[in-house]
Structures are given as C-alpha cells and as structure tokens.
KEROKE-883442 format. One record per residue (C-alpha): residue number from 1; residue in one letter; x negated, y negated, z. Coordinates in steps of 0.5 Angstrom, whole numbers. Each point is the difference from the previous one (the first is absolute). Layout:
+-----+-----+-------+-------+-------+
|   n | res |    px |    py |    pz |
+-----+-----+-------+-------+-------+
| NUM |   A |     X |     Y |     Z |
...
+-----+-----+-------+-------+-------+
This chain:
+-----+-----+-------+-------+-------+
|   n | res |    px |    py |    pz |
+-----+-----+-------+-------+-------+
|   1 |   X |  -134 |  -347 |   227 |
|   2 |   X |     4 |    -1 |    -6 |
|   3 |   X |     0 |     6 |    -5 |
|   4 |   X |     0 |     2 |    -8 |
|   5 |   X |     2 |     7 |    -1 |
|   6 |   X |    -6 |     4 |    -6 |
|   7 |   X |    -2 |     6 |    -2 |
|   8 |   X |    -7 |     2 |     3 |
|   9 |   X |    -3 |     6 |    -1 |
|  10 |   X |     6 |     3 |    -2 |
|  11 |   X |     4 |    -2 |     6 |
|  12 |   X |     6 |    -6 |     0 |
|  13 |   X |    -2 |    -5 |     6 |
|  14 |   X |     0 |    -6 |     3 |
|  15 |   X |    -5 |    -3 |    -1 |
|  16 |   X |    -6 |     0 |     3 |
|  17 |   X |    -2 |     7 |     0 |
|  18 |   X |    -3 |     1 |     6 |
|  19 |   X |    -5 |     6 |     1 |
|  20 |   X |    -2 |     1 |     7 |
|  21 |   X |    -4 |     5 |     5 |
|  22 |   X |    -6 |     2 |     3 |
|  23 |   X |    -7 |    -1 |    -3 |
|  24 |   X |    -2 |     8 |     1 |
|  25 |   X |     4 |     5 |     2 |
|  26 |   X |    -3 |     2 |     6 |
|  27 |   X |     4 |     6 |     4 |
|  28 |   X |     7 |     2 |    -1 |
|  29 |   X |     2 |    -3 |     5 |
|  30 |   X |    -2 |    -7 |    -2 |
|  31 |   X |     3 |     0 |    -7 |
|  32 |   X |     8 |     3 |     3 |
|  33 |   X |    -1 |    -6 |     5 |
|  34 |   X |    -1 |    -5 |    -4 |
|  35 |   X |     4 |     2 |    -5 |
|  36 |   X |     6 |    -1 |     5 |
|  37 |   X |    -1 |    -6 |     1 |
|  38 |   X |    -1 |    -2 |    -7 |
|  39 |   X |     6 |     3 |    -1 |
|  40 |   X |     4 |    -6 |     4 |
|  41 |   X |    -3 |    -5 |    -5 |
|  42 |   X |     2 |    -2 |    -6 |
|  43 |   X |    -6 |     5 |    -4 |
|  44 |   X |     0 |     3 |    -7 |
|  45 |   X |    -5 |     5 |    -1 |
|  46 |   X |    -4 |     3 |     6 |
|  47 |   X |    -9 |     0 |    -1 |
|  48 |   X |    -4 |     4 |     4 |
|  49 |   X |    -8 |     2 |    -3 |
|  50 |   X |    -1 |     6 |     0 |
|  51 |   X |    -7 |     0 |    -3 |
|  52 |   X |    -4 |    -6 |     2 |
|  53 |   X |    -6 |    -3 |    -4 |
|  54 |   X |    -3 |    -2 |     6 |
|  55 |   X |    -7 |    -5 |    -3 |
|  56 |   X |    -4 |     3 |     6 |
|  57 |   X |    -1 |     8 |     1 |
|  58 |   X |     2 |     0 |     8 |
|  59 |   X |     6 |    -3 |    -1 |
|  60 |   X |     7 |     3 |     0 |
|  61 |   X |     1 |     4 |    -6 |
|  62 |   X |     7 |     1 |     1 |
|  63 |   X |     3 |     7 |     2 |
|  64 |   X |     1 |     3 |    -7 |
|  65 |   X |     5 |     4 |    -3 |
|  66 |   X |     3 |     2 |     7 |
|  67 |   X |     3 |    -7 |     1 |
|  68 |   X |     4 |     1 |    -6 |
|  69 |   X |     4 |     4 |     4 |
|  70 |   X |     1 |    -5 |     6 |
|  71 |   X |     2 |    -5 |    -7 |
|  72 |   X |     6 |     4 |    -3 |
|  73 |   X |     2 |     2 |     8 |
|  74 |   X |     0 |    -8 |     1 |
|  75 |   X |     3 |    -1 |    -7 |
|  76 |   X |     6 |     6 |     2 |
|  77 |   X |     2 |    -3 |     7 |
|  78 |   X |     0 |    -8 |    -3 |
|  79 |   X |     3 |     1 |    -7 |
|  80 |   X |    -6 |    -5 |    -2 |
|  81 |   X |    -4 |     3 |    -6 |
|  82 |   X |    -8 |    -1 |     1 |
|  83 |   X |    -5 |     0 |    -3 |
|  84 |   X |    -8 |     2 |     0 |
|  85 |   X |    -7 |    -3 |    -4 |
|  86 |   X |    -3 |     5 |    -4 |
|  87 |   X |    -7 |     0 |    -3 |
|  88 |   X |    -1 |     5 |    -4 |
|  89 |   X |     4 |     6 |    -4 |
|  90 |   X |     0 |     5 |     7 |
|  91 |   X |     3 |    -6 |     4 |
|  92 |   X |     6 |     0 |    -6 |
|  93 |   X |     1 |     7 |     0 |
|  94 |   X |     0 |     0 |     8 |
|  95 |   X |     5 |    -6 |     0 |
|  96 |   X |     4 |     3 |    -6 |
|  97 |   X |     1 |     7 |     4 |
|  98 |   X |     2 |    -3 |     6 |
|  99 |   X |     5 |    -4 |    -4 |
| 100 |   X |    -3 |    -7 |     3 |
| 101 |   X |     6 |    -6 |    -4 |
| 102 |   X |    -6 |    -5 |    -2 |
| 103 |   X |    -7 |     1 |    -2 |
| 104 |   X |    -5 |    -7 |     0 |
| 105 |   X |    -7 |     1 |    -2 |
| 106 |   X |    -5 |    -6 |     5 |
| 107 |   X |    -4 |    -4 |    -1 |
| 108 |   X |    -6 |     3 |    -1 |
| 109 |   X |     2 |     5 |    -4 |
| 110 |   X |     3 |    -5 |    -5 |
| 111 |   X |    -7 |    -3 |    -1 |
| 112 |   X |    -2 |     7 |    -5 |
| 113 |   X |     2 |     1 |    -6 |
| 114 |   X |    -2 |     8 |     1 |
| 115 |   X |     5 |     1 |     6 |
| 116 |   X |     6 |    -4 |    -2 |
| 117 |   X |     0 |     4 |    -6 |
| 118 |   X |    -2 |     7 |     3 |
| 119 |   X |     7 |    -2 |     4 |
| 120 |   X |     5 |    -2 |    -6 |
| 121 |   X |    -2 |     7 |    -3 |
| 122 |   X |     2 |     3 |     6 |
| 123 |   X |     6 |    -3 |     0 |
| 124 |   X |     2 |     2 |    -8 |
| 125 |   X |     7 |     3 |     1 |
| 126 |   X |     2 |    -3 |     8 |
| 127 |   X |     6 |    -5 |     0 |
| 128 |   X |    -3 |    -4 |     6 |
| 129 |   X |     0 |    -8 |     3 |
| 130 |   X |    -8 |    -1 |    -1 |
| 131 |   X |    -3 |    -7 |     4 |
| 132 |   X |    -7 |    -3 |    -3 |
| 133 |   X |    -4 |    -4 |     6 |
| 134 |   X |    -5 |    -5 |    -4 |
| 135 |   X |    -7 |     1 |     0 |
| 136 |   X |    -4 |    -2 |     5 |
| 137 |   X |    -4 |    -5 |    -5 |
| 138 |   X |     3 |    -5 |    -3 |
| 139 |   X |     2 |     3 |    -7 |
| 140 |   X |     7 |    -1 |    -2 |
| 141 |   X |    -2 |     4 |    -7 |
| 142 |   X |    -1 |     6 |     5 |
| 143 |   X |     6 |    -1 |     3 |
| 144 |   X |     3 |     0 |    -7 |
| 145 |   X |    -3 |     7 |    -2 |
| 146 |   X |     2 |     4 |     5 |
| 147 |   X |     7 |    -2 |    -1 |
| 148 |   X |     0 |     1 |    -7 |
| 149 |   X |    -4 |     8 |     2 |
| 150 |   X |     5 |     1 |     5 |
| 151 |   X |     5 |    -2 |    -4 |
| 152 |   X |    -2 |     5 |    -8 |
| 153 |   X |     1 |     6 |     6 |
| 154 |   X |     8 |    -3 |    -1 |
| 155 |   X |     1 |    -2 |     7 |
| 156 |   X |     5 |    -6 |    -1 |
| 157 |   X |     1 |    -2 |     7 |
| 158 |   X |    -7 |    -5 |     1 |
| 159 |   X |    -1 |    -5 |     5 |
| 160 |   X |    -6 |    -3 |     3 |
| 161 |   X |    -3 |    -2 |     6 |
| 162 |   X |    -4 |    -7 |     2 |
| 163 |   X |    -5 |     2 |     5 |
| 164 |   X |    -5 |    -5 |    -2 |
| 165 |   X |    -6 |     0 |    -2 |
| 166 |   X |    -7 |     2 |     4 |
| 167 |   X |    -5 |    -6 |     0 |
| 168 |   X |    -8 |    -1 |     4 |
| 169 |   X |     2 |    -7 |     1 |
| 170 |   X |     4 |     1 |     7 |
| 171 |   X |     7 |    -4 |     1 |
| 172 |   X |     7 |     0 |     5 |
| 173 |   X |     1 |     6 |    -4 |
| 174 |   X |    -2 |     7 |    -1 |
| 175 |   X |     1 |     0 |    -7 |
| 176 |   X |     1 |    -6 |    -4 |
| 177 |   X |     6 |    -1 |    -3 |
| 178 |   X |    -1 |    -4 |    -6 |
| 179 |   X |     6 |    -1 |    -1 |
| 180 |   X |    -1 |    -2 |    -8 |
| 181 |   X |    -2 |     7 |    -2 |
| 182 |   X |     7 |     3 |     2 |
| 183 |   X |     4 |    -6 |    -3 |
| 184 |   X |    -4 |     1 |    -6 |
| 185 |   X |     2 |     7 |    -1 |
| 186 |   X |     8 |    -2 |     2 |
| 187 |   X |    -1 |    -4 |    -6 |
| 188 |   X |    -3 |     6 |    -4 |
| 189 |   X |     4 |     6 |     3 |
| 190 |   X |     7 |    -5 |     2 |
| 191 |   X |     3 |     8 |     0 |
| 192 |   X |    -4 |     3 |     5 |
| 193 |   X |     3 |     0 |     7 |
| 194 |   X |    -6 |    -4 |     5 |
| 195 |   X |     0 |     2 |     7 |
| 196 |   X |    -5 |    -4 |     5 |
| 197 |   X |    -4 |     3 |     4 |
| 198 |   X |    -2 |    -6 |     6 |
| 199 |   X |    -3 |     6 |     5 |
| 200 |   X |    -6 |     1 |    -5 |
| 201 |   X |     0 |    -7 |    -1 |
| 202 |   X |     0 |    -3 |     7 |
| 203 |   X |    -3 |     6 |     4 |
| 204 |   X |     2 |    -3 |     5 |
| 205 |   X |     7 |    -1 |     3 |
| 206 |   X |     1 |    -7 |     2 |
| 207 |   X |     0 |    -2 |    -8 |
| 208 |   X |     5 |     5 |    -2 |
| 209 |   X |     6 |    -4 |     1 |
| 210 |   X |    -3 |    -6 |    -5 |
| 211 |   X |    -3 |     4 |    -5 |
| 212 |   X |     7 |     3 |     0 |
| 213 |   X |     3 |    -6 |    -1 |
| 214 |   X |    -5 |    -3 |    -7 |
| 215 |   X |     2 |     8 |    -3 |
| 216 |   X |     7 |    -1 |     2 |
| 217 |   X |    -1 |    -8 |    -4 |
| 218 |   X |    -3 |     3 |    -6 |
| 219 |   X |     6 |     4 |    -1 |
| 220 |   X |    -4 |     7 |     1 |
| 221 |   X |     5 |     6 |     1 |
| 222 |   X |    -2 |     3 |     6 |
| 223 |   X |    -5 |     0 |     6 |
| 224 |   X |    -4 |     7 |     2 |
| 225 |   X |    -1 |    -2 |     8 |
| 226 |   X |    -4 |     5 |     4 |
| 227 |   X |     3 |     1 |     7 |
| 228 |   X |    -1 |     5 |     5 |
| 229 |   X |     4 |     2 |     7 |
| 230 |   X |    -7 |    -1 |     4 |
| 231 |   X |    -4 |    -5 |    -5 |
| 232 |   X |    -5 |    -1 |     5 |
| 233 |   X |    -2 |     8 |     0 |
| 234 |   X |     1 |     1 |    -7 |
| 235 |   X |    -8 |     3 |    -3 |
| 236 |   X |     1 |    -4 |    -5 |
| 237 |   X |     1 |    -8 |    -2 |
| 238 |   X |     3 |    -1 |     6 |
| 239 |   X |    -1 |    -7 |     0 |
| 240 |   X |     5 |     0 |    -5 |
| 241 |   X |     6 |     4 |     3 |
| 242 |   X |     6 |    -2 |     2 |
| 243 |   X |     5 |     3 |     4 |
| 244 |   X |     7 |     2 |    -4 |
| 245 |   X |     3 |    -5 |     5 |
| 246 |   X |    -5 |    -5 |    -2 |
| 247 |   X |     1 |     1 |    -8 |
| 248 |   X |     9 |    -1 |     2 |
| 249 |   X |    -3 |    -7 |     3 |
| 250 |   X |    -4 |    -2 |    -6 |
| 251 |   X |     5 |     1 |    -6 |
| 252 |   X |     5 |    -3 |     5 |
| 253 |   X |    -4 |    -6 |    -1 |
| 254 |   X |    -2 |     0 |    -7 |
| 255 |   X |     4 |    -5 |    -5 |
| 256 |   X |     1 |     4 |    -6 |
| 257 |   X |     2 |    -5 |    -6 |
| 258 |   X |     4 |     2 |    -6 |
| 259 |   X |    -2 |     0 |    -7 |
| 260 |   X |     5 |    -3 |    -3 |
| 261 |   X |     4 |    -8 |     1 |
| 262 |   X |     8 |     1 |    -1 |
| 263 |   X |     0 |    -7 |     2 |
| 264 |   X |     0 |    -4 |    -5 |
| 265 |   X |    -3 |    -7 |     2 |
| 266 |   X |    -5 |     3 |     3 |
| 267 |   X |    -2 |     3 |    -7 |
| 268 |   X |     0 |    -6 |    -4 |
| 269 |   X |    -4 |    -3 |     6 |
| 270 |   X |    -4 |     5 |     0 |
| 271 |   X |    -1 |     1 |    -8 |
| 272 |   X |    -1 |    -8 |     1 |
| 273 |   X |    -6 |     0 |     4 |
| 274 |   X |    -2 |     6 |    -5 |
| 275 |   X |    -1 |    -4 |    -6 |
| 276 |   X |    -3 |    -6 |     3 |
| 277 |   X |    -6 |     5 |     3 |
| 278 |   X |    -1 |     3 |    -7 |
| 279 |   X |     0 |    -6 |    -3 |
| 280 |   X |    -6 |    -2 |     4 |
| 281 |   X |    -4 |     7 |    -2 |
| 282 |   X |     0 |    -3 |    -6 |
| 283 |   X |    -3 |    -6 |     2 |
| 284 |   X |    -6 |     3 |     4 |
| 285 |   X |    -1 |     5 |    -6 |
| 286 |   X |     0 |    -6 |    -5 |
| 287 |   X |    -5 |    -3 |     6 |
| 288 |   X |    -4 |     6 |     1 |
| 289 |   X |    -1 |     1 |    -9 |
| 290 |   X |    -3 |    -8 |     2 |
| 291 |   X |    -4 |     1 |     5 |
| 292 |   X |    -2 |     6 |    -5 |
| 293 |   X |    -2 |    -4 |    -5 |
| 294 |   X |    -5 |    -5 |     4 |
| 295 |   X |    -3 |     6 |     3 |
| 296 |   X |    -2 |     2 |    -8 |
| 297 |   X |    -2 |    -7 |    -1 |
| 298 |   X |    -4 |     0 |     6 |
| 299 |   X |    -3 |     7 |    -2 |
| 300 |   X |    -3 |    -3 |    -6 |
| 301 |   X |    -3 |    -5 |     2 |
| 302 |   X |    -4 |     4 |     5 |
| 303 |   X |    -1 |     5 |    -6 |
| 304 |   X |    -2 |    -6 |    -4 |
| 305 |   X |    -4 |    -3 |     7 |
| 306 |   X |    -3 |     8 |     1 |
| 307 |   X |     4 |     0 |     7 |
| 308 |   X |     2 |     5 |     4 |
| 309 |   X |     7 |     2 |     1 |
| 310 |   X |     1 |     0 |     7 |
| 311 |   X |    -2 |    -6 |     4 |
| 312 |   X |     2 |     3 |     7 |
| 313 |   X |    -1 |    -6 |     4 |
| 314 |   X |     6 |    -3 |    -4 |
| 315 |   X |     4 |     7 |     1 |
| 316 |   X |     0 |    -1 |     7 |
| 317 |   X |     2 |    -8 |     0 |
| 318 |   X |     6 |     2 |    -5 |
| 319 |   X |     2 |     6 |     5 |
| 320 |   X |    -1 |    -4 |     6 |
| 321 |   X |     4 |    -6 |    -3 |
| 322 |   X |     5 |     4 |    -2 |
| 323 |   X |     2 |     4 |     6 |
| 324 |   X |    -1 |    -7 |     4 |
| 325 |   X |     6 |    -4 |    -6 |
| 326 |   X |     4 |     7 |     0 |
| 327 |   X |     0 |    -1 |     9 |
| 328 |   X |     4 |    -6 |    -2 |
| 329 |   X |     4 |     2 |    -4 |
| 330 |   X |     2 |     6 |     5 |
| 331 |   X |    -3 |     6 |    -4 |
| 332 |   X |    -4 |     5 |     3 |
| 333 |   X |    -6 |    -1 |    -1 |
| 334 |   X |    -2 |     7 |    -3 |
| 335 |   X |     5 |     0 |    -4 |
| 336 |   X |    -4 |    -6 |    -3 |
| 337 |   X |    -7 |     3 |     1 |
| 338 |   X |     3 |     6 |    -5 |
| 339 |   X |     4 |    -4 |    -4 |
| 340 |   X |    -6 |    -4 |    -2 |
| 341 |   X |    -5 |     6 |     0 |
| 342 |   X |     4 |     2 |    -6 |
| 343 |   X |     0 |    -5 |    -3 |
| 344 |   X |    -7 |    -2 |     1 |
| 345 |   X |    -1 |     7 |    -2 |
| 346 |   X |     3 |    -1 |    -7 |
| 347 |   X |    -4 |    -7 |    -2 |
| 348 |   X |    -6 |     5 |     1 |
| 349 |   X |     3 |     5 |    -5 |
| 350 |   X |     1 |    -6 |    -5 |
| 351 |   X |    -7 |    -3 |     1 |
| 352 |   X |    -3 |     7 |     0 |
| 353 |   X |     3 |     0 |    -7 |
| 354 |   X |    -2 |    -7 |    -3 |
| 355 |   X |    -8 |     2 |     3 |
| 356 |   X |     0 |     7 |    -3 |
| 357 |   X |     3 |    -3 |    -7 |
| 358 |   X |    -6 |     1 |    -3 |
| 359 |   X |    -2 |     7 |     1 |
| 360 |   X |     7 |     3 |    -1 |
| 361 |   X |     0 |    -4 |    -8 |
| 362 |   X |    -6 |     4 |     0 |
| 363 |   X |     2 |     7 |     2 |
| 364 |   X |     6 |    -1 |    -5 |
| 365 |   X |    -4 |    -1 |    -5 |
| 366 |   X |    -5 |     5 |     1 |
| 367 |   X |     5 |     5 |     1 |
+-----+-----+-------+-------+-------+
C-alpha cells in the first residue's frame, strides 16, 4: 500500500487509519489475545464493545463496565490506544474514569437527537477523540447534527465512521452502503476525517476485502474492520469477523492511491479529459432544460384536452426503451431507470404547475 501521512483524531499516521478488534468484548482472556495479535499488524487504534445495543433482548449485551479493564490491560501490554462505544452519559463517565483514548457513539445511538445530546453535555470540559457512526437510516443531516452537538461541547478532534445504512429491501450487504450519502458529506465537511466501516456494511467476511477496496478509491481516511482471535466463536456478528492474521492479509492486498499527481503529464491528461466531461454536463443540462420545455408544451395541451397527467402505459414504454438503449451503450440499467425516474419526476412537477396555473392566480388574488 502506498501511504500519505494526516492527522486523524489527533494522531500523525500514515494513511489509512486502521481500527481493528473484536465486536464485544467477551472475556478477559479473549480481549489480551486478540490484542496480541493485533499487535503484530499494522493497526492504530484498538476497538472492543463494551456495551452492545443488541436489536433482540436474548442477544449478548456485552459484559459491561468490567471489560473496560480487560481493554486498558490490552492497550497497556500493546501500546496500541483503544476505543469503546458509548450510548449514553453513564457509558461516557465509565469510559472517562477507565482513561479509554477514543470514544464512538453507534449507529443507533447517532439516530436520536436526545441521546447524541445527552452525550455532548457529558463531555463539556473533556479533551477526548470522539467518532460518530452514521444513522441506521439514510439521513445525512442527522449525521450532520450530531457532529455539530458533539462539537459545541468542544471536542476538536471529530472523525466519522461509515457503516452503511439499515434497509427492509434484502441486498449482499448488511447494511447498504449507499455510497452517495458519505461522498456528499465529504463534500460538506471535506475537514472531518471519514473511517469505513466494511464489517457492518458486509455483515459477512467474504465481502470485506472488496468494500475495503471501493473505501480505500474513494479517498476514505481509514478503515474500522471487526477481528476476533476465534471469529467463528464470537457471540456476536461473527460472520463478519476476521482473525488479526486475516486483517494483516487484507491490508497487504489493498492498492491505497494518492491523492495527488506529481507528474505532470498525467495532470494535464487528466485536466484534459476534465474539461471535455464538463463540457458534456452542460450539454445534457442544456438538453434536459429542452426536454423540459416539450414537457410544458405537453402539459398545456393535456390542461387545454382535460387530460391526465400521468399516462402509465407511455411511462413504461419510455422506461423499458431506455434501459434496453442505455444496455447498448454499455450503461447499467438501474442506472438508467433512476436516471430516468428523476427526470420523469420533474416533467410531472412542470406539468403539475401549468394544470394547477389557475387555481394558484386565484389563491393569490384571494390572499
């Protein structure tokens, strides 16, 4: 892997910023053995649960405020800084007495507004790396709001974590990544650090190498990877576990890309090719206001016909002909029903606007 050196929660590293351990922390001795081997890895921050939002009752909970002690025993025989979840202010004050380096509030708990902000007061006055898992729903200004509580209680040291997105819709994936929602919010808060998280995402281990891999090329800043000393007799998400050994096998195989072209050649080509696709984002912006403009031309005509707006046998023709036109040109078909949907979706908006022309001159005249 080639590496770049940043400041991530506080610490200089090479990128990427690798989190690893177990997804609870079940015993003592399971905990200093893993650290151990992950000792013999190319790791930065050591992450264990301690308390386990488990979805059913019966699940294992975690073994509580006990197992901070198996952590710090871990960090002390490493020299590796850990980090444990926390999901309310009682975790915080546990965490903090115990003198844990890195706190990250999950997925469920980033969901609530209440919660995130019963943490942030806790932490008024604590100079301590926090880490924010998105929601479990797909909502990028919730993600944005608990950053922004965590960080009016002062913390300065803010990173995220992607662990996808719960879904009813079953998929390869655990949690579906949607990718778009994290690269709009590395458009909005390109100063925050964002940590992959391909074991919640994945839920199987299989997948982890590949996801890793779509992190790593989207210039995320680290990757969180679950591993265990004995993943298969681990009493929660093992399916997702890996040995230490296991994650020292993955990184060795991930291609980690710079940032940044020193060669000049490559830049200009690169600039090159830049400007030709802007030009053609114009031209299907241009052509799209056009398209526009026949569907407003249409929507009169349907006003003036007393015609619907919707004509679902044409919808269905226009779908089926694009995505079959967008397979010959090589495009993925989804691609093409969503792109299509949305356009679809707007030409209804104009129409709507010219059929309801009337009614709205008359509610601003009454008004």
């Amino acid at each position: 892997m080639k590496k770049e050196s940043k400041v991530i929660l506080g610490y200089k590293v090479e990128r990427p910023f690798i989190i690893s351990g177990p997804c609870g922390a079940e015993t003592e001795e399971q905990v200093i053995e893993t650290a151990l081997e992950l000792a013999k890895q190319p790791i930065h921050l050591m992450r264990a649960g301690i308390w386990k939002p488990r979805t059913r009752p019966n699940a294992f909970q975690g073994a509580g405020e006990v197992a901070l002690e198996w952590v710090k025993q871990a960090s002390k025989l490493t020299g590796i800084p850990v980090t444990v979840e926390v999901s309310n202010h009682k975790h915080v004050e546990a965490a903090l007495k115990a003198g844990i380096d890195v706190l990250w509030i999950g997925a469920r708990t980033t969901v609530n507004p209440f919660t995130v902000q019963e943490i942030a007061d806790s932490l008024h006055g604590v100079d301590i790396p926090i880490m924010i898992k998105n929601p479990v729903n797909p909502d990028l200004e919730l993600w944005i709001g608990a950053i922004e509580r965590i960080a009016k209680a002062g913390i300065k040291n803010i990173a995220v974590i992607h662990r996808g997105f719960s879904s009813y819709e079953k998929t390869i994936y655990r949690n579906r990544p949607n990718w778009e929602i994290p690269i709009e919010f590395m458009r909005r808060m390109p100063e925050i650090p964002i940590i992959c998280d391909p074991s919640h995402i994945c839920g199987k281990r299989e997948l982890l190498l590949a996801v890793s891999q779509v992190a790593m090329d989207l210039n995320y800043d680290g990757l969180m990877i679950e591993s265990h000393n004995n993943p298969d007799k681990a009493l929660s998400d093992a399916k997702q576990q890996i040995t230490p050994l296991q994650l020292g096998e993955l990184l060795g195989k991930l291609i980690c890309r710079s940032t940044s072209i020193d060669d000049i050649l490559t830049l200009r080509m690169i600039e090159g090719l830049r400007e030709k696709m802007d030009k053609i984002d114009f031209d299907i912006l241009d052509l799209i206001s056009k398209r526009m403009d026949i569907a407003k031309a249409i929507g009169q005509y349907k006003k003036e016909n007393n015609i619907t707006i919707l004509q679902a046998e044409r919808w269905d023709e226009v779908v089926q002909n694009r995505m079959l036109t967008g397979l010959e040109k090589e495009l993925d078909k989804d691609f093409v029903k969503k792109l299509f949907e949305i356009i679809h979706q707007e030409s209804i908006n104009q129409q709507t606007i010219i059929m309801n022309a009337d009614t709205n001159e008359i509610k601003s005249t009454n008004s």
